[in-house]
C-alpha positions, -999 to +999 in steps of 0.1 A: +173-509+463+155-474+474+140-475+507+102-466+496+102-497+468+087-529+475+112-558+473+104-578+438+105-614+440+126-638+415+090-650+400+085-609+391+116-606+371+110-636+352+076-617+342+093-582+335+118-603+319+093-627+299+070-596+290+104-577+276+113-605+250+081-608+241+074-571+231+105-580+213+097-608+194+065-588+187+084-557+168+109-581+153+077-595+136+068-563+122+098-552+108+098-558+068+119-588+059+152-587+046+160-600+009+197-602+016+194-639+012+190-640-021+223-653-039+220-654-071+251-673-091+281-661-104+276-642-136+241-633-128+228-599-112+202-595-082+170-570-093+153-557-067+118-537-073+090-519-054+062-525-069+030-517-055+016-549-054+049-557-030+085-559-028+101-586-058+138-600-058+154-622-083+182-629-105+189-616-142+215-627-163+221-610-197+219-637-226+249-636-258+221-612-275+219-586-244+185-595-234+181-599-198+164-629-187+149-642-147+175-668-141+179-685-106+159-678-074+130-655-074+110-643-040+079-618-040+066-599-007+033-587+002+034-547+007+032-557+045+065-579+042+052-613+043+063-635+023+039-637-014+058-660-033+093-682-039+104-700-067+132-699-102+132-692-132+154-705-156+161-686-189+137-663-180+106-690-176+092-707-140+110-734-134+109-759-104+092-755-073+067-729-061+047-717-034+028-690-028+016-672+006-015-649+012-011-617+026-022-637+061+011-656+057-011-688+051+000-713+018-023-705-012-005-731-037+020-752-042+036-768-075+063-769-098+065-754-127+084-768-161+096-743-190+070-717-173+040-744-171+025-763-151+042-795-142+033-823-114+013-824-082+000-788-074-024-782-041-040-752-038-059-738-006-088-717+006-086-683+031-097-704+057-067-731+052-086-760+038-079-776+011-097-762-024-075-786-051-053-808-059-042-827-090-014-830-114-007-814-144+013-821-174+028-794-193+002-774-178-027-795-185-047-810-162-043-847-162-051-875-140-073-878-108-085-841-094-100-837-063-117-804-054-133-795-016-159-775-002-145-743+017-158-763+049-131-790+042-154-815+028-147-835-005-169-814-035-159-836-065-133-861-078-126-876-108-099-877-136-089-855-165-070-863-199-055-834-222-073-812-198-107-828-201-128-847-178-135-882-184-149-910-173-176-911-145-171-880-114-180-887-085-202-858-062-209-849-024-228-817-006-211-796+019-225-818+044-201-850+031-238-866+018-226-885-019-245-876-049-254-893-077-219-905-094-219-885-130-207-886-165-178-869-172-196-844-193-217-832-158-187-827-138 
């Protein structure tokens, strides 16, 4: 230690030391994320495009006629390198589950998809994080009780759809969580 310095107590490193790794942890978040984790099967190729919408990985395979397909895991990036979206396809069309990020990192939806539809529960959220949707769907149709919220995280509307429709009586509340007047289907 140099004669001029003032001696620095145990509790001082740990706060040099504590505000190193965080700087750290800070630039580690900034760096763009690796897509090295992609595997992609056996007889199938890894595609990797900058498109200005964001960075896109998946994996192609090329089918007996030499078409190439989307076949097997498929992740999108925000420019930024946040994550945008993960899912599959499967000869070349959506397939399983999904969810997709905004460019805040926060979920904007989540569902599975079926021979590039639609297909089960799907939730879908606002900016802010609350809830906006959620429902099921059926070869992408809307079927079955929907619920839909006000940006404020209050219930908007809920009632149920078949083939895509609304039936039956909906029920109604104001962004304050007052219920209104239940109506017919044809009102919702």
């Amino acid at each position: 230690m140099r004669q001029d310095a003032a001696p620095v107590s145990a509790k001082g490193r740990l706060v040099v030391a504590g505000v190193g790794l965080a700087s750290i942890l800070i630039l580690l978040a900034l760096l763009p994320r690796s897509r090295a984790f992609l595997a992609c099967p056996a007889d199938h190729a890894l595609v990797e495009g900058q498109p200005p919408s964001g960075p896109v990985a998946w994996c192609e395979q090329v089918a007996p006629d030499g078409a190439r397909r989307k076949d097997g895991p498929f992740t999108a990036w925000h420019p930024s390198g946040r994550r945008k979206a993960i899912g599959a396809y499967r000869l070349g069309l959506a397939d399983g589950p999904w969810t997709f990020w905004d460019a805040n990192g926060r979920r904007r939806e989540v569902g599975e998809f079926r021979e590039g539809r639609e297909d089960g529960v799907w939730v879908r959220w606002y900016v802010n994080g609350e809830p906006r949707e959620s429902g099921l769907y059926r070869q992408g149709i809307r079927e079955g009780r929907w619920t839909f919220w006000f940006a404020n995280g209050r219930k908007a509307s809920e009632g149920e759809y078949r083939d895509g429709v609304p039936v039956g009586a909906w029920r109604h509340w104001n962004q304050r969580g007052d219920p209104c007047p239940v109506s017919a289907a044809t009102d919702a």
